[in-house]
Each structure stands twice: as C-alpha cells, then as structure tokens.
C-alpha positions as CSV (number, residue, x, y, z in Angstrom):
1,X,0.0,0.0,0.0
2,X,1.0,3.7,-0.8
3,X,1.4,5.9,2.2
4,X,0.3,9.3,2.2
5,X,3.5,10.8,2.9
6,X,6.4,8.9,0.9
7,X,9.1,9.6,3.6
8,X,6.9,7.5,6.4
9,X,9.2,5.0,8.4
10,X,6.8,2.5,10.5
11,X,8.0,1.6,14.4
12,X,5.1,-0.1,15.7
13,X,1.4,-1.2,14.7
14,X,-1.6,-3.2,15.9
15,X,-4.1,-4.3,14.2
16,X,-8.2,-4.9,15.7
17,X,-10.7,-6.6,13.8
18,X,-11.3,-4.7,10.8
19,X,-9.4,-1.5,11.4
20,X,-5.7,-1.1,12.4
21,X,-2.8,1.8,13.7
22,X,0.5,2.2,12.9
23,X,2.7,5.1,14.1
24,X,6.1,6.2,13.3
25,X,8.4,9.2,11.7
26,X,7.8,11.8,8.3
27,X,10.3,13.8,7.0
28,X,9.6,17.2,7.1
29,X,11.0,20.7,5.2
30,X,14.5,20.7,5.5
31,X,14.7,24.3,6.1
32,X,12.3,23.4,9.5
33,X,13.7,22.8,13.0
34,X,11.9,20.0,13.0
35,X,13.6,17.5,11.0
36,X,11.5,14.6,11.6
37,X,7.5,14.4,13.3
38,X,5.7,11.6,14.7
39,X,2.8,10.8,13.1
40,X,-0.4,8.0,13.7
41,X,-2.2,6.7,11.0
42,X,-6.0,4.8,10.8
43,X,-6.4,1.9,9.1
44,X,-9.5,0.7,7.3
45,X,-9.9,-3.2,7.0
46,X,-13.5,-2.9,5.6
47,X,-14.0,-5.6,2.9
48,X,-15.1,-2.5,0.6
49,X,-12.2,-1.2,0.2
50,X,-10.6,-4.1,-1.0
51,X,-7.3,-3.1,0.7
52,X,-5.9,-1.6,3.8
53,X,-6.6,2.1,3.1
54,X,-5.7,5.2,5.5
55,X,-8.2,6.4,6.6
56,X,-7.1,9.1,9.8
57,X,-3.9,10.2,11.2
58,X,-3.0,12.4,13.9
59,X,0.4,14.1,13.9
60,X,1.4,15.2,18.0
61,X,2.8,18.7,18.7
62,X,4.8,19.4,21.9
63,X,3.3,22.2,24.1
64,X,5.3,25.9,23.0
65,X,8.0,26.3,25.6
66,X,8.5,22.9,26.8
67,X,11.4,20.3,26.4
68,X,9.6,18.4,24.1
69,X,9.5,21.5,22.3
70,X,12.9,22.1,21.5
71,X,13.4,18.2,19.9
72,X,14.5,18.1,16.4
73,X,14.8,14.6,15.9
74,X,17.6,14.8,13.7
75,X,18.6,11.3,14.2
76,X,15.1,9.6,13.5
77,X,15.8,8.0,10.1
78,X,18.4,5.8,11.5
79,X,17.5,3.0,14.0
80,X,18.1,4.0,17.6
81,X,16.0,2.7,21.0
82,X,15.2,5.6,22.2
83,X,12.9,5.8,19.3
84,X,10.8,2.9,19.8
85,X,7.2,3.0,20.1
86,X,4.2,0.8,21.1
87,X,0.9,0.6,20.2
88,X,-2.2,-1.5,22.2
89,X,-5.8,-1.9,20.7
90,X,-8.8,-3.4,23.8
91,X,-11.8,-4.8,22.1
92,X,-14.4,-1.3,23.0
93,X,-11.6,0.5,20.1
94,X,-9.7,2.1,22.7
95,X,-6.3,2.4,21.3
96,X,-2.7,2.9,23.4
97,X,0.3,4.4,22.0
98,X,3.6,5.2,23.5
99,X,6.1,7.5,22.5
100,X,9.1,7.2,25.0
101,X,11.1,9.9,23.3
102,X,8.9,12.8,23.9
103,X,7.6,10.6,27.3
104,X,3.9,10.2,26.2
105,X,1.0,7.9,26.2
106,X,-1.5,8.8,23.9
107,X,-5.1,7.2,24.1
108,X,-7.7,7.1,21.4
109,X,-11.1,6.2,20.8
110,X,-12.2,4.8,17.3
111,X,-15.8,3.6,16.3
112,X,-15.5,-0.3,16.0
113,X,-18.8,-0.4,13.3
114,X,-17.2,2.5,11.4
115,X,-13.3,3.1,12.0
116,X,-13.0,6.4,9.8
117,X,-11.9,9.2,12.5
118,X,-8.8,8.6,15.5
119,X,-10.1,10.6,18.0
120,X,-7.9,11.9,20.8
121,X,-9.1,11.3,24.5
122,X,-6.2,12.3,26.7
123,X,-1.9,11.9,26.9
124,X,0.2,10.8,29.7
125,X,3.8,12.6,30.3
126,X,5.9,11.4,32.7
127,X,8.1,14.7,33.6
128,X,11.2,15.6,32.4
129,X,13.1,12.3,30.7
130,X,12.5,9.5,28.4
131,X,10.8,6.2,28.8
132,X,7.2,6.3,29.2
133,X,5.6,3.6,27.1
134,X,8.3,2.1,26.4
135,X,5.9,-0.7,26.1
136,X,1.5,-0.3,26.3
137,X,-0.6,-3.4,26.9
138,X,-4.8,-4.1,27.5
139,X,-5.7,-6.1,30.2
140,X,-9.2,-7.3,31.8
141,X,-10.8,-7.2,28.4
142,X,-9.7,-3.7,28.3
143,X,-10.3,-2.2,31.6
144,X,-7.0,-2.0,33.0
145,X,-3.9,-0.8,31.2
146,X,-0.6,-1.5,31.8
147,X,2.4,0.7,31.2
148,X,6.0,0.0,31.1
149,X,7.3,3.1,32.6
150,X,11.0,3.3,31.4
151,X,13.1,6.5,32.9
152,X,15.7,7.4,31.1
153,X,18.2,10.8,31.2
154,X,17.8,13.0,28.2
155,X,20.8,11.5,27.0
156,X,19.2,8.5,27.2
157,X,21.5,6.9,30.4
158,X,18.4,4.2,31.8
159,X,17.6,4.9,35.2
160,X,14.4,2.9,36.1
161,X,11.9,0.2,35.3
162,X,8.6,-0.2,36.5
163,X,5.2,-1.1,34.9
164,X,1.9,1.0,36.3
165,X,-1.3,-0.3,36.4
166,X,-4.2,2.0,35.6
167,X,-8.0,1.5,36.0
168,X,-9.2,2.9,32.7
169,X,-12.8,2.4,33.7
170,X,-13.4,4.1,36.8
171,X,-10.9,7.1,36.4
172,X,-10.0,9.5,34.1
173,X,-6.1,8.7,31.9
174,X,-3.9,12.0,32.1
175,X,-1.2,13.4,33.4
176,X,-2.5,13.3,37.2
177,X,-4.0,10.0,37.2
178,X,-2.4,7.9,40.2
179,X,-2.2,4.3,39.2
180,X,-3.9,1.6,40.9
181,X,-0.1,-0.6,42.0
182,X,3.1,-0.1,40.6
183,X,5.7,-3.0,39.7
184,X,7.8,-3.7,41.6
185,X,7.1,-2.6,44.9
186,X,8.8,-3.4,48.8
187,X,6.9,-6.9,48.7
188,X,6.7,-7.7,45.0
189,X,10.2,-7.9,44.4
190,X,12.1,-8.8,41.0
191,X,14.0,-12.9,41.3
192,X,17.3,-13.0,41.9
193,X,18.4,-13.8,38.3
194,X,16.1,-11.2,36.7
195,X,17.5,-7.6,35.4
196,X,15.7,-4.6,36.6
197,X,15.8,-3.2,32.9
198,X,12.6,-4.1,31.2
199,X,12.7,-4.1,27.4
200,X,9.0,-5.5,26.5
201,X,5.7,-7.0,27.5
202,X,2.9,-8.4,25.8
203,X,-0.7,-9.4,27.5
204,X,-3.5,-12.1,26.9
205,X,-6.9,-10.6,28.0
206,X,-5.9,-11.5,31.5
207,X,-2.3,-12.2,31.7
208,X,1.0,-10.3,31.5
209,X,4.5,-11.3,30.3
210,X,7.5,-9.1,30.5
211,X,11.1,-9.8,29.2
212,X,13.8,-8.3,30.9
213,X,17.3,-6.8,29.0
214,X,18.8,-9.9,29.4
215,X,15.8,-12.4,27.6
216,X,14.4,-13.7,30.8
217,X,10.6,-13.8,31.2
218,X,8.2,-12.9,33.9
219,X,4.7,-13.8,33.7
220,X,1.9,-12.6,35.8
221,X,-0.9,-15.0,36.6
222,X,-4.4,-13.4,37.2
223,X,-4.9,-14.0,40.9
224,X,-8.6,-13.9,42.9
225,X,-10.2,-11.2,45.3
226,X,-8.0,-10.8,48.2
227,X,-4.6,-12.2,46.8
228,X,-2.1,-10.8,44.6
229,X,0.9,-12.2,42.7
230,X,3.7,-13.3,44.6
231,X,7.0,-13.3,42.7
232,X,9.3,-16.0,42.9
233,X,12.7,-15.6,44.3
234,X,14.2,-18.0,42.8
235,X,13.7,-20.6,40.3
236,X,13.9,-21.4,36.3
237,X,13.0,-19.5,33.3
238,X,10.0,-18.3,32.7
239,X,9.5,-17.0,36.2
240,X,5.7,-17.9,37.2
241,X,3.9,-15.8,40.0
242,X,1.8,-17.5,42.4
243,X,-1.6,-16.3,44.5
244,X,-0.4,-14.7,48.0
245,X,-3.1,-13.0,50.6
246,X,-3.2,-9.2,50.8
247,X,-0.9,-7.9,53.3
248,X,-2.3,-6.2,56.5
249,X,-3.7,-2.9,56.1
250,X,-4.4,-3.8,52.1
251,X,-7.1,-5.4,50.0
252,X,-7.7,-6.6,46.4
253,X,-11.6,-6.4,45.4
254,X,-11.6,-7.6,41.9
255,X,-9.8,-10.7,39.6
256,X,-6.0,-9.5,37.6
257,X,-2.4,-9.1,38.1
258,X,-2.4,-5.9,39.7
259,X,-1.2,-5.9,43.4
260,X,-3.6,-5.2,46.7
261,X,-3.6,-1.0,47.7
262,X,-4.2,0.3,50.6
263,X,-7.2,0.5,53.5
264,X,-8.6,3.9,52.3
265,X,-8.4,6.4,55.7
266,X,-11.2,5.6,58.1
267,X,-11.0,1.7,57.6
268,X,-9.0,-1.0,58.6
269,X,-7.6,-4.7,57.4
270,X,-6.4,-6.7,60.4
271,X,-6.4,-9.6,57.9
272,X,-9.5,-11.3,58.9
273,X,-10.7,-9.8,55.4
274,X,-8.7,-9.1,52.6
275,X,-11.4,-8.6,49.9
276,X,-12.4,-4.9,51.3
277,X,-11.6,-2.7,54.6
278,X,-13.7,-3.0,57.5
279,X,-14.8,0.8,58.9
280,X,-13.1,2.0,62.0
281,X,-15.0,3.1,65.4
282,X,-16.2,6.9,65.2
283,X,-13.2,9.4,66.4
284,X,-11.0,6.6,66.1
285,X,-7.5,7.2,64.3
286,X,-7.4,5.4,61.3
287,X,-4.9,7.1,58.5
288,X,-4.6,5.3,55.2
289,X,-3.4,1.1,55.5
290,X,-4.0,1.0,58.9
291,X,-4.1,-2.2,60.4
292,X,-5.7,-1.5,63.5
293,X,-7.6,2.2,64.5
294,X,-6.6,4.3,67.5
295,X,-8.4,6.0,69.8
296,X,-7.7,9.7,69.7
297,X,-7.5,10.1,73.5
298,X,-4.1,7.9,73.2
299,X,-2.6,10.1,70.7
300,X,-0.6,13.0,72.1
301,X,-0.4,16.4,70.6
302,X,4.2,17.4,70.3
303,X,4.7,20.9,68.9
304,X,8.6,21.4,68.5
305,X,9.5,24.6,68.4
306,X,12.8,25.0,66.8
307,X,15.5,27.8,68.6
308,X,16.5,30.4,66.5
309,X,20.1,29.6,65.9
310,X,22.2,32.3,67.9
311,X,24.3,34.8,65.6
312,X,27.5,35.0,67.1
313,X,28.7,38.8,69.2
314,X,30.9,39.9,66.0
315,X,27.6,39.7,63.5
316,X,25.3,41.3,66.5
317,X,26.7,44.9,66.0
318,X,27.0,44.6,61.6
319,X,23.9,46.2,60.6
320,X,24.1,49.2,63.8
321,X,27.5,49.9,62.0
322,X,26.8,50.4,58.8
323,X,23.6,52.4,59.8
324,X,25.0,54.9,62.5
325,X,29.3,54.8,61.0
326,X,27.9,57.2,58.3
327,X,24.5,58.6,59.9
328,X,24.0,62.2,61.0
329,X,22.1,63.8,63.5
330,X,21.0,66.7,65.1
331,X,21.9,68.4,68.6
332,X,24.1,66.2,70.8
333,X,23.8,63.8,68.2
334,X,25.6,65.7,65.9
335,X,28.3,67.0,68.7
336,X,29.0,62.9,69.3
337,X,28.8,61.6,65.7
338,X,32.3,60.2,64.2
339,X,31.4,61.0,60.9
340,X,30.7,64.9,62.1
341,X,34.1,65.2,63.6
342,X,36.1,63.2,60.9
343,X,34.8,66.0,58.4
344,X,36.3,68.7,60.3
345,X,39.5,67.1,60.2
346,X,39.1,66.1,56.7
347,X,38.3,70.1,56.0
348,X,40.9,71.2,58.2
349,X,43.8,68.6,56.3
350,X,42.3,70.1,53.1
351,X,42.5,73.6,54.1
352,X,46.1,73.1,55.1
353,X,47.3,71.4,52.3
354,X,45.6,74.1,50.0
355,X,47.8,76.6,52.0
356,X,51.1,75.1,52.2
357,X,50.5,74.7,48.2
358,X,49.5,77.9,47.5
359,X,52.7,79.4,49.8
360,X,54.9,76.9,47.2
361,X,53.6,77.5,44.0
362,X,52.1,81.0,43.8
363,X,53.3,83.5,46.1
364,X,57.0,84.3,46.0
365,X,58.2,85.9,48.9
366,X,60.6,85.3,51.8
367,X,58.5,85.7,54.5
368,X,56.0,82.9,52.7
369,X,58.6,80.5,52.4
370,X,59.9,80.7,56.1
371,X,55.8,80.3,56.9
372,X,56.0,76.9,55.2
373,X,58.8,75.6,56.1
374,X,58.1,76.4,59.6
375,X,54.8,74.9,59.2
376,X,56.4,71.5,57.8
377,X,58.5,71.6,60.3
378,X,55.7,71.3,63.4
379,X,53.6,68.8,61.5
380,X,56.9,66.7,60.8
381,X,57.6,66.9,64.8
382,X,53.7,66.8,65.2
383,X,54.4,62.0,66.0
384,X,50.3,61.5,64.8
385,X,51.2,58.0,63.5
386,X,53.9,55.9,62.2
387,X,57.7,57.5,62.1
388,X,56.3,61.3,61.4
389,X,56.3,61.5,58.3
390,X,52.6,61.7,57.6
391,X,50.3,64.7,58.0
392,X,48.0,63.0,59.1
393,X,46.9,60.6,61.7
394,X,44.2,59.1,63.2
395,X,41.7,60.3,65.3
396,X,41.8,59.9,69.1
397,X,40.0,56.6,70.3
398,X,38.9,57.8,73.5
399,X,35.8,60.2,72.8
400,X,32.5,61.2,74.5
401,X,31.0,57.9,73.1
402,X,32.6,55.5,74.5
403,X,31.9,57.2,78.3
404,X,28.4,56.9,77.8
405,X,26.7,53.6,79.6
406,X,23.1,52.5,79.9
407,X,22.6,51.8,83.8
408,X,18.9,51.0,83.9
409,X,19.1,48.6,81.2
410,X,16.6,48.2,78.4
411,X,14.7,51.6,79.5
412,X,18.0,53.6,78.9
413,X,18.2,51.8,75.0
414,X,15.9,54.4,74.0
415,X,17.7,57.2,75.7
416,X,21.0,56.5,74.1
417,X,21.6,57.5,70.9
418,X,23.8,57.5,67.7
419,X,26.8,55.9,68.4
420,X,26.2,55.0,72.0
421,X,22.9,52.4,70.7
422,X,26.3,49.9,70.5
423,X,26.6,50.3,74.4
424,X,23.1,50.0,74.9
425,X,23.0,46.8,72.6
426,X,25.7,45.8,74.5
427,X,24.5,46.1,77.4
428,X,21.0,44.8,76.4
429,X,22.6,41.5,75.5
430,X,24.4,41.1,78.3
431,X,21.3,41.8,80.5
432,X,19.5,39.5,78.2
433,X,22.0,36.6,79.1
434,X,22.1,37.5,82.7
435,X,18.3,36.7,82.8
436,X,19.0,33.7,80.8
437,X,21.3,32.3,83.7
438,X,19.0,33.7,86.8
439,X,15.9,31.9,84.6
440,X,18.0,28.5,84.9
441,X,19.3,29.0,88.0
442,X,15.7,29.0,89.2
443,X,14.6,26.3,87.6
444,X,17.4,24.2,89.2
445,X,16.4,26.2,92.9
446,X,12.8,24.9,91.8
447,X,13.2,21.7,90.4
448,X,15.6,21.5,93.9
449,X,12.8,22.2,96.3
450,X,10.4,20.5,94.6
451,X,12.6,17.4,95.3
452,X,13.5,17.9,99.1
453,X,9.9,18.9,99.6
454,X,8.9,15.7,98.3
455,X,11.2,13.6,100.5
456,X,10.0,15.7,103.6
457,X,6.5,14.9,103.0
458,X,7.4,11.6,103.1
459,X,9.4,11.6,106.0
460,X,6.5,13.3,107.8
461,X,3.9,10.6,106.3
462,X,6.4,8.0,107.6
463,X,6.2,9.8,111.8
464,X,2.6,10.5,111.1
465,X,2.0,6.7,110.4
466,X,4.4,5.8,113.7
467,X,2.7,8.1,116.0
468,X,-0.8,6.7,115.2
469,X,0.3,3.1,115.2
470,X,2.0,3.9,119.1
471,X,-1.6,5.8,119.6
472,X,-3.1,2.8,118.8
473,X,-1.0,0.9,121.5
474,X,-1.7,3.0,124.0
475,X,-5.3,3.1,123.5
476,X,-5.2,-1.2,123.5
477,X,-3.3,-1.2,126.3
478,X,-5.8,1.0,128.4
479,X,-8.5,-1.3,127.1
480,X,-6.8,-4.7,128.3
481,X,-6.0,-2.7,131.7
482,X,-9.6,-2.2,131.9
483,X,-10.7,-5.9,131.4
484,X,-9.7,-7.8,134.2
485,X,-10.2,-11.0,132.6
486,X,-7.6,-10.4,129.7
487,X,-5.6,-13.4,128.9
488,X,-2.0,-13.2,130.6
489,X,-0.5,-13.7,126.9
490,X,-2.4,-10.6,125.4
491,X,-1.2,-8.4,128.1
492,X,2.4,-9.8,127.5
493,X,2.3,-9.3,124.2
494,X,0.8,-5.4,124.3
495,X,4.0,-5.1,127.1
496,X,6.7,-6.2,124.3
497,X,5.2,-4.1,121.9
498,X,5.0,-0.9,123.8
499,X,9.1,-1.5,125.5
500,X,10.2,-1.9,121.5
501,X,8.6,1.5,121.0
502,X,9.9,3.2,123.7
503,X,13.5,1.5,122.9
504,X,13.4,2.9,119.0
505,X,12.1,6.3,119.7
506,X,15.1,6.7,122.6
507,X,17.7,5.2,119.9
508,X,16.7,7.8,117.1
509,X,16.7,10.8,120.3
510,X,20.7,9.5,120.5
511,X,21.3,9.4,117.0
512,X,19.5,12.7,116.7
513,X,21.9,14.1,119.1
C-alpha cells in the first residue's frame, strides 16, 4: 500500500478486527527545525475497500515552551531505542500508544462499526526524561492498562523500570491519574536472576509477560479477590507468580495481576478480610493502611518549636554599624557623631594642604617660604602615626561615646543615641544573658525544692504513720487494763510491743543528738 507521505518509516502497529494503527516518523522541510514528526495513522480493513486504506492520522505537537519543544529529531531516520514505540488496541476501540522519546502515552477512541476518525481522548507525560511507554498493553478485556514506565536521562543513560497499572474504567487517563499498584514494589520484588531493565511486555486478555534486558521472562498470573501475585525468588525460566493473601492494612476487590492498595483512611484490614476494609469506630485514628484504629484520646499532641540559631557577638553589631558609621544627627547627636568630627578634620587637612601649596607655588616671597617651612617643620615633629612622616593621623579613640553607659538597662536603650545604641545593645545583650542564667538558676532552685519537699513529705507521712500506730497501743493497752479477765498472753504481748517503742524512739533521740 501507498502511504500518504512517501518519507513515512513505521515503528510499531496493531491491528483490531477490521481496522488497524501504525505510528512512526515523516520527513519534514528541510529548512524546519523539525527535521523529523511523529505521526499515527488509521487503518481501514473494511472488505469494501478491497485493501488496507488510511483512513485518519493524527500528527502530535509538543506544548510551546516545553522540552519536548525544542526536539528536532535529527537522528530519526536511522535506527536507535530511544525511538521505539508501542501501540495496544482493547476490544471497545480504545487504542494505546507510547512515544518514550517525547515521554507520552497517547489514548484514542475509534468507532469499532465505522473506524473512519482517530479521536484523541487524553496523553500521559511522565516529567522531564525519556521512557514512558516504552511498552503499552490491555488487560481485563480492556479495563486495565498496563504501562512499562521506562526512565531514562535525556541522554538516554536508563535509570528505572517499572510497569503502572491504571483502572481505565473508573478514572479518568492524564497526566494526574495515580495508578492503581506499581511494579515492583517493597513486597513484589524482582527474582534474583532477573535484570531490573525491562525491554517488552505483551498481554493475553488477563495475563501479563515481561522480558527483561537480558531475555528472561516474567509472567503474571491473574490472581482472585483478596490475593495478589507473589514473585518468585528464585527458580527457572520463565518465572511464574503464584496467588499470595493481601498484606495487612491492604485489599484486592476484583480478579488480575495488579497488586492489593491500601485500606482507604477511616478503615481497617487486620487480615480477617482481605477482599475490602472494615470501617473503624467513630473518632478513632485510622490514617490510610491501617491495620488496627486508634483512639484519639491515646494520641498525644508534640509541637517542637525550633531555637533560632544564635548569631555569634561579632555579626550582632553589623547592621548598627553600617547604619549609625555614616549617619548624621542633630543636637548632641551631631556633637558625638564620628562622621561629624572626621569632616572637620578632613576640612581642616584640606585647608592646610591648600595653603602650604599655594605658599609653594604661587606667592614668592621670603617671609612665605619661612611660613611653610616652619609649618612643615611642626607637623613633621607633630608624632600623629607611624615615624612622622605623615600629615595626618588618626583620630583619638577615646571620645565622648565611649563614656556613655546604659545603667537601667533596656529603658535607657531608648535614651541612648547614635553611636552610644552599640553600648546600649551591649549592654542589652548582656542583660538578656544575665536573665538567661538567673531563669535556669531557678529552675534548678525549683526543680531542687520540689525534690526535698517531696522527701520531707514523706518523711512526715512515715512519723505521722508511727505516732498513730504507738496511739493505737496506747489506747489497746488501756482497754486490756480495763478488762480484768484479759488473757496473761495478750497483756504480754501489748507489754513487748509498747518497750520496743519506747527503745526505738530513745535510739533515734541519741542518734538525733
């Protein structure tokens, strides 16, 4: 058959009953970008025509701005994997196809009594790399799709396998569709002799079989409501799974090779029933897979509260620098600012200088030049800094500002000003850490009494509990003195009694002492 464009090159096709899809690469304009587009055609299979006719195509076209965008596909007309495509037609006309080069699973819809028109339901990307449908297959009499999930770097370097299983039935295919298990997973693990690259699958109405990099096979068994398929660890080629019961806090209501999901939040599976989660008690904690629910009275509420980590003394004063070093005021302020007097002294050197060049330069007389030189000759005795050879010199350290101290703490931080708010800070931060000690120093004197209290109280509960036990003597002993028919051995035992007392309490008076 002819195709419509000349320059098509086919990479995968299925064919249904009497229609059938093939997709693959066109040439386009040499002077585009673009060297090379995808394109999907519709076949028609109708005995009218004779022959397989195309009928439809669809051509895809990456969103402006994205990576996909910016693909040329220069490289398309030679073989390469990162190229390869797949295509999966169900029985309703549902049709899969996977581009893992531009990370897309397209899904279609074509009329089964009349398949004129591919129309376009929804895509799939799977973020920013290459492999998604790597591989597409129907399953459940097309209800369920699986996915062979591929992710490669954009240099194509493989990174992961996995196959998704989606519920095409009940939810909605795009981008944001979560998939009902993923394969493998932390208890469907891949044998020991099995690679974790996954080249291919291919799928019966019910069953799944996936080949590994290396040629091995894997083939997934449906299993029944409440069991999933166990993979073998170990064992000879193909590897066949077997039924295994839901794990607890999972459950599996329907027949196929996916794997059991999770107790939906406010239910349970304590595995008495792994074909659906039982509800848990009102109020009772229950998040998602839980085994067994909690009653919220058992749960407590922790708030951590995270210190600010402490800037260390030489950052405290960085930004009260830089604002007040070139700041200012007026009144006293202005009488105590550094930048203030530093000015004068800059004007005064200026003014000098000026002088002593205009005496050199411009005016010629003798008395001028003994002027100068006997000005030179006090600033050159004038020791400001270094050897004397300078003019000028710093300015004095010791200045108004530094005499100035904030006694009553944080009230007198607002009545310092300019350069003295460094003192005040200071002195704030120190005041702050003094109250930081005093505040743990009492809660050692506190956590201190709050101990000795304790052991007095019990010490007192201890005499309290002798004194009424001796009262208690006493008050037995008056009774038998009473009777004058008490048994002789009552009244000697009372006598024993009472001497011990009086013996221990005269023993603790002489230790006491």
């Amino acid at each position: 058959m002819a195709w419509p464009n000349s320059s098509f090159m086919p990479h995968a096709v299925d064919i249904s009953n009497n229609f059938g899809v093939i997709v693959g690469f066109i040439q386009n304009d040499p002077q585009k970008r673009v060297q090379y587009s995808p394109i999907i055609y519709l076949l028609n299979f109708l005995p009218s025509n004779r022959h397989p006719i195309v009928v439809n195509h669809y051509i895809p076209f990456a969103t402006s701005g994205t990576w996909q965008d910016l693909l040329s596909n220069s490289d398309a007309d030679t073989y390469s994997a990162k190229y390869d495509m797949s295509i999966s037609i169900n029985r309703y006309g549902d049709v899969l196809v996977g581009m893992q080069h531009i990370n897309r699973v397209f899904l279609f819809s074509v009329n089964i009594s009349n398949p004129i028109q591919l129309t376009y339901i929804s895509r799939n990307t799977n973020g920013r790399s290459l492999g998604n449908g790597k591989s597409v297959a129907w399953l459940d009499n097309g209800n369920m799709a699986a996915i062979l999930v591929n992710t490669y770097s954009l240099s194509y370097q493989w990174l992961s396998s996995q196959i998704y299983f989606y519920d095409m039935q009940s939810s909605i295919y795009n981008s944001n569709s979560t998939p009902l298990s993923i394969f493998p997973n932390y208890h469907q693990l891949l044998p020991e002799n099995f690679s974790p690259i996954f080249l291919n699958m291919i799928s019966s109405s019910i069953s799944l079989t996936l080949m590994d990099s290396s040629g091995n096979l894997l083939i997934f068994n449906p299993t029944p409501p409440g069991f999933y398929p166990s993979i073998p660890a170990t064992g000879s080629v193909p590897f066949i799974t077997f039924p295994e019961s839901c794990p607890l806090g999972m459950y599996k209501n329907q027949t196929g090779i996916n794997d059991c999901i999770l107790c939906p939040t406010g239910t349970k599976n304590s595995g008495n029933a792994t074909v659906q989660c039982t509800p848990c008690a009102s109020g009772a904690f229950c998040p998602l897979g839980s085994v067994s629910e909690t009653s919220q009275s058992a749960l407590k509420i922790i708030e951590q509260v995270i210190a600010y980590p402490k800037s260390s003394d030489t950052t405290i004063f960085d930004e009260i620098l830089i604002q007040n070093m070139f700041h200012i005021g007026s009144g006293h302020c202005l009488l105590i600012s550094p930048l203030f007097w530093t000015l004068i002294v800059a004007g005064l050197a200026i003014l000098v200088v000026i002088s002593m060049g205009i005496l050199k330069f411009f005016i010629r007389h003798h008395t001028c030049t003994q002027i100068r030189k006997r000005v030179q000759w006090i600033f050159k005795k004038t020791d400001l800094i270094g050897e004397g050879e300078l003019w000028v010199g710093e300015m004095p350290k010791k200045g108004p500002c530094t005499d100035i101290t904030c006694d009553d703490g944080i009230k007198e931080l607002y009545e310092c000003h300019c350069c003295s708010r460094l003192i005040c800070i200071n002195h704030l931060i120190q005041h702050i850490e003094t109250t930081k000690q005093n505040k743990r120093r009492l809660d050692s004197l506190r956590n201190e009494l709050n101990t000795v209290v304790n052991t007095l109280e019990l010490i007192v509960e201890e005499k309290l509990f002798t004194i009424r036990r001796e009262q208690n003597l006493i008050e037995q002993a008056k009774k038998f003195l009473d009777i004058s028919s008490t048994p002789i051995d009552e009244l000697q035992n009372i006598f024993e009694q009472i001497n011990q007392t009086i013996a221990s309490n005269r023993s603790g008076k002489n230790k006491i002492r």
